[in-house]
C-alpha positions in Angstrom: -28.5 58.9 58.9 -27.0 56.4 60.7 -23.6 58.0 61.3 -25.6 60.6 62.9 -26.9 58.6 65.7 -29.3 55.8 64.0 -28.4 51.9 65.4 -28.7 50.5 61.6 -30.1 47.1 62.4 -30.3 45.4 59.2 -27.5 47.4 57.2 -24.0 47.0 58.5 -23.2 50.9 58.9 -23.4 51.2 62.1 -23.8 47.5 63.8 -20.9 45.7 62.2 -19.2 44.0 65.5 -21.1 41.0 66.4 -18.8 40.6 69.5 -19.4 44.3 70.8 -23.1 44.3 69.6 -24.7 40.8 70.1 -28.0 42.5 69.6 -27.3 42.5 66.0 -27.1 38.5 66.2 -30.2 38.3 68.0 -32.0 40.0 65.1 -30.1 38.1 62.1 -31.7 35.0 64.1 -35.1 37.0 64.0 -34.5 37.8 60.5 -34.0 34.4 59.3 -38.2 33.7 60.3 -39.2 36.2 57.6 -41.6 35.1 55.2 -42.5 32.0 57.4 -44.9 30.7 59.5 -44.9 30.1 63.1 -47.3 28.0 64.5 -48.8 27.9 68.1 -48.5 24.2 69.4 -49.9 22.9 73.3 -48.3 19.1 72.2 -45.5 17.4 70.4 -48.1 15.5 67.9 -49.2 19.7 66.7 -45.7 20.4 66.4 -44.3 17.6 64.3 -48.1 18.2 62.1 -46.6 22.0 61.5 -43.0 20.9 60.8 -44.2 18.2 58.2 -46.6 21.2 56.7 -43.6 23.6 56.1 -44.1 26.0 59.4 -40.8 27.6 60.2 -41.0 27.4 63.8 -43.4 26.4 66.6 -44.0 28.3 69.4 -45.3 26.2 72.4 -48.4 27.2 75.0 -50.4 25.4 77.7 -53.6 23.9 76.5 -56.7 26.4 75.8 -59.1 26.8 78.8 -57.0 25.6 82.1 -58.6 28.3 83.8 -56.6 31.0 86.7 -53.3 32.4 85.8 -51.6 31.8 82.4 -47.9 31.1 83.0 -44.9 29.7 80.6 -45.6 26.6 79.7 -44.2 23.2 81.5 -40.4 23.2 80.6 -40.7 19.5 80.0 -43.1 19.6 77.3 -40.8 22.5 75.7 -38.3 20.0 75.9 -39.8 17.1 74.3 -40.7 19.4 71.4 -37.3 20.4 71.0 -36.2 17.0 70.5 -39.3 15.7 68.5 -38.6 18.3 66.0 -35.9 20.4 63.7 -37.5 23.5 63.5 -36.7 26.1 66.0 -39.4 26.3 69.4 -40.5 29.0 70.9 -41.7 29.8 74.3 -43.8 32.7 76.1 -43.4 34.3 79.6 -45.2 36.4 81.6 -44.6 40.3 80.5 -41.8 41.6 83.1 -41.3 38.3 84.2 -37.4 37.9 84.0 -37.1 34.8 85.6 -39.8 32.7 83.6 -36.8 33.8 80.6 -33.9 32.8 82.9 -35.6 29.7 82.8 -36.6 29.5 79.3 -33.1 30.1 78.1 -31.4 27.4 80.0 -33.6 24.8 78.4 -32.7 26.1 75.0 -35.8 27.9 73.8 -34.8 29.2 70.7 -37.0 32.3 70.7 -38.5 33.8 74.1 -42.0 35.7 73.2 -42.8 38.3 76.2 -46.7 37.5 75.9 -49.4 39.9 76.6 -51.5 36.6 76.0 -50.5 35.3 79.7 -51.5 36.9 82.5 -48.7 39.6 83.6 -46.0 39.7 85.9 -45.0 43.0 86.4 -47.9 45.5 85.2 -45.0 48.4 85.0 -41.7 47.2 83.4 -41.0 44.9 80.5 -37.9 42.3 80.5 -34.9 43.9 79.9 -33.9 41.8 77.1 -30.7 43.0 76.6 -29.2 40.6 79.5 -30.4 37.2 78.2 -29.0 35.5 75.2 -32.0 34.2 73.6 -33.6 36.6 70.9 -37.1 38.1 72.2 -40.2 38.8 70.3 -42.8 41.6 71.7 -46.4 42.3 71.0 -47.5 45.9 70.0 -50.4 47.8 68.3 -48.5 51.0 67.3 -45.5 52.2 66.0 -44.4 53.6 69.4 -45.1 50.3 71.2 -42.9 48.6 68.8 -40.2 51.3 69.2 -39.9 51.1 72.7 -39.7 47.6 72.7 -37.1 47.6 70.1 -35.1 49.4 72.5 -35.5 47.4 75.4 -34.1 44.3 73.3 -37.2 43.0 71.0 -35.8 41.4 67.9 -38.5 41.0 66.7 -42.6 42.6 66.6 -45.3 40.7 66.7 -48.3 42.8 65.5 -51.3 41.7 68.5 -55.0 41.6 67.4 -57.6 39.3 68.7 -56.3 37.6 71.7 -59.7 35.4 72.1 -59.0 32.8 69.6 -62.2 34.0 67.7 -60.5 33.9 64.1 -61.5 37.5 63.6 -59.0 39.1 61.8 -60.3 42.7 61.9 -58.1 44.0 64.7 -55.3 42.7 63.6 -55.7 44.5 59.9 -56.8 47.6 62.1 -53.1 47.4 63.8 -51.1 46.6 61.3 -52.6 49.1 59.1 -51.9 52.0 62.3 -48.7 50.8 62.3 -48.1 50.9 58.7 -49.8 54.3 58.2 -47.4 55.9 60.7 -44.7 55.0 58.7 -45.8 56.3 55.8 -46.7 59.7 57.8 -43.0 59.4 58.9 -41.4 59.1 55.7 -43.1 62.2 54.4 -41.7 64.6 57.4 -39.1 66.8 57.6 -36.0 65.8 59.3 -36.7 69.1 61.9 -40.1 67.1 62.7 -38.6 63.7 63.2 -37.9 65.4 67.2 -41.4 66.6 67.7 -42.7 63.1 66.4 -41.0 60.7 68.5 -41.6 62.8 71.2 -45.4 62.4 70.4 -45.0 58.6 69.9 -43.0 58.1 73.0 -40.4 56.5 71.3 -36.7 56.8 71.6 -35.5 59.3 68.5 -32.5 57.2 66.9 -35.1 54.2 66.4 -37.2 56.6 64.9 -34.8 58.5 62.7 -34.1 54.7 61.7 -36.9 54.0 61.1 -37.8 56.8 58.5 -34.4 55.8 57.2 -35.8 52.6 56.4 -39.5 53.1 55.4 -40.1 50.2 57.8 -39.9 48.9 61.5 -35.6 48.3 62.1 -36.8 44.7 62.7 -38.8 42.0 61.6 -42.8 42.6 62.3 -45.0 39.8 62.0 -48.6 39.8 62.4 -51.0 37.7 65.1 -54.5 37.4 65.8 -57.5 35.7 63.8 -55.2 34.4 61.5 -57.2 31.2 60.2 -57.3 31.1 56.5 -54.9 31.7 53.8 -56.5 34.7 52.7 -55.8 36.0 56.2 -52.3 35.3 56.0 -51.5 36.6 52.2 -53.9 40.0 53.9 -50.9 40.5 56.3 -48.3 39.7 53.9 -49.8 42.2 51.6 -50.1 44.8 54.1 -46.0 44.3 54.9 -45.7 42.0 57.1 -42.9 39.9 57.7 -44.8 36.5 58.6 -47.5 35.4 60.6 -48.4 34.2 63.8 -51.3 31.2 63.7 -53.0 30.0 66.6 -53.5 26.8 68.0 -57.2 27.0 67.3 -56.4 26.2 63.7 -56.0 22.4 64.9 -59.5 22.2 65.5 -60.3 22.3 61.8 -61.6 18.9 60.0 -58.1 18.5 57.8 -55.6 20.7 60.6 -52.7 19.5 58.0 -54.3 20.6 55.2 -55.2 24.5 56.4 -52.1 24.7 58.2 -50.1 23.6 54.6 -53.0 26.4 53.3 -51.1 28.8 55.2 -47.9 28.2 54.9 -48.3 28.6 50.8 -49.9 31.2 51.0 -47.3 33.2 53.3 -44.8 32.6 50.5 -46.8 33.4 47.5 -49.1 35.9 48.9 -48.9 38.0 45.7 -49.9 34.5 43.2 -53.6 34.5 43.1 -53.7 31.4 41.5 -51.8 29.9 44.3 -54.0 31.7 46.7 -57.1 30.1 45.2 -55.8 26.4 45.4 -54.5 27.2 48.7 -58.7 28.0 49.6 -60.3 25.5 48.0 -62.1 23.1 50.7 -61.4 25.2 53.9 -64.9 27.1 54.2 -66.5 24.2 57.0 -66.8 26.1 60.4 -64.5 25.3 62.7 -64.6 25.2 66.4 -64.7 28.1 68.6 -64.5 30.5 65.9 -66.8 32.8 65.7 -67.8 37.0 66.0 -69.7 37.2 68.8 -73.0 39.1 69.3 -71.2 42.4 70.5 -69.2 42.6 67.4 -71.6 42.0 65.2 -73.6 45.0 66.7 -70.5 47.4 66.7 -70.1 46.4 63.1 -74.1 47.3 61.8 -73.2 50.7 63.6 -70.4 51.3 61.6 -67.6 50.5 64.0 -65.1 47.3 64.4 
């Protein structure tokens, strides 16, 4: 498959020449997050808390309700975090904005995220990832989302549900499980309807034809959105995801060290239910902002999420 026109990402058929192809760097870096962790930080105090609980990264926002337009966080802060930790940091920009990731990658981010969660810069073109250095992760809720971002440079997906901060995890299941679905739909076609499908999809046909290749996404594909509990996290896991995504939210528990270590041991031994149930015990008090809304609640009674 892939001497017919498939970019093998992970394999080494095709992509061999690190020097020719530095995309295939950009998603060994990607690669070496799987089965972690990352956890959203807004100071250093949160980010040394998730490096001490065993997070494999932190990816650093602006505090929760500032109010107007959500931009990259301050450069400084990024910058103190990088040197209070050893964990790789992550930072978001605007989606389309180029220049928030010019600026990103000269104070070292490790990992740029192009964020639907920020307000957006350009509402018709994503970055064109291919001409920075850094390794980018992308947001998608379908398998030709993910595709398309693939091609534009993503090394890694990050499966988006709730974007609220409400700790419902229902979208996220709902997307992953779309995603997921269309692979398996894939994987059953003939090779003659590989042409018609990723013209349905919208998605370039050698990342699809990889992709049936594969029986998964050419890159890593982690999950985001509502993830609060370990239960949540070993869900995603379950369903085939690479890692998760946690929000900062999770810091307003009672014990923040203790859920976020929950987590964390649950994304590597989300098959272990024995693990799983010492990794729940003591995490059911409410915690703040978290909670389904009236409207949900209603679509939910009707039959609908």
């Amino acid at each position: 498959m892939a001497e017919d026109g498939a970019v093998t990402v992970y394999g080494n058929t095709a992509i061999t020449d690190a020097k020719k192809n530095p995309f295939s760097i950009k998603v060994g870096m990607a690669q070496m997050l799987r089965g972690g962790a990352i956890l959203e930080v807004t100071n250093v105090e949160q980010a040394k808390l998730a490096e001490d609980a065993g997070a494999c990264s932190v990816i650093v926002s602006e505090p929760p309700n500032r109010g107007g337009i959500t931009r990259m966080a301050d450069p400084s802060l990024i910058r103190e975090i990088k040197r209070a930790v050893n964990i790789p940091v992550m930072a978001r920009s605007r989606v389309g904005h180029f220049v928030e990731a010019q600026i990103l990658e000269a104070i070292g981010a490790d990992y740029i995220d192009e964020s639907e969660a920020l307000a957006m810069a350009d509402e018709d073109n994503f970055i064109n990832k291919h001409n920075l250095r850094t390794p980018f992760i992308c947001g998608c809720q379908n398998l030709g989302d993910a595709l398309r971002r693939v091609r534009e440079g993503a090394a890694m997906i990050r499966t988006q549900g709730d974007l609220l901060g409400s700790g419902n995890v229902a979208e996220t299941v709902r997307n992953v499980r779309s995603i997921m679905g269309e692979i398996r739909v894939l994987n059953n076609m003939d090779e003659d309807e590989v042409f018609a499908f990723s013209k349905k999809i919208a998605a370039p046909y050698d990342l699809v034809a990889q992709t049936k290749q594969m029986g998964r996404l050419p890159v890593g594909q982690f999950a985001a959105g509502g993830i609060v509990t370990p239960a949540d996290a070993a869900m995603m896991m379950q369903l085939g995801c690479d890692g998760v995504f946690v929000g900062s939210e999770i810091f307003n528990s009672s014990d923040p060290y203790k859920r976020v270590r929950g987590i964390i041991q649950a994304v590597r031994h989300y098959n272990d239910p024995l693990v799983l149930v010492e990794t729940s015990c003591g995490l059911n008090e409410p915690m703040a902002g978290l909670s389904l809304n009236e409207e949900r609640i209603e679509q939910f009674a009707h039959g609908g999420i």
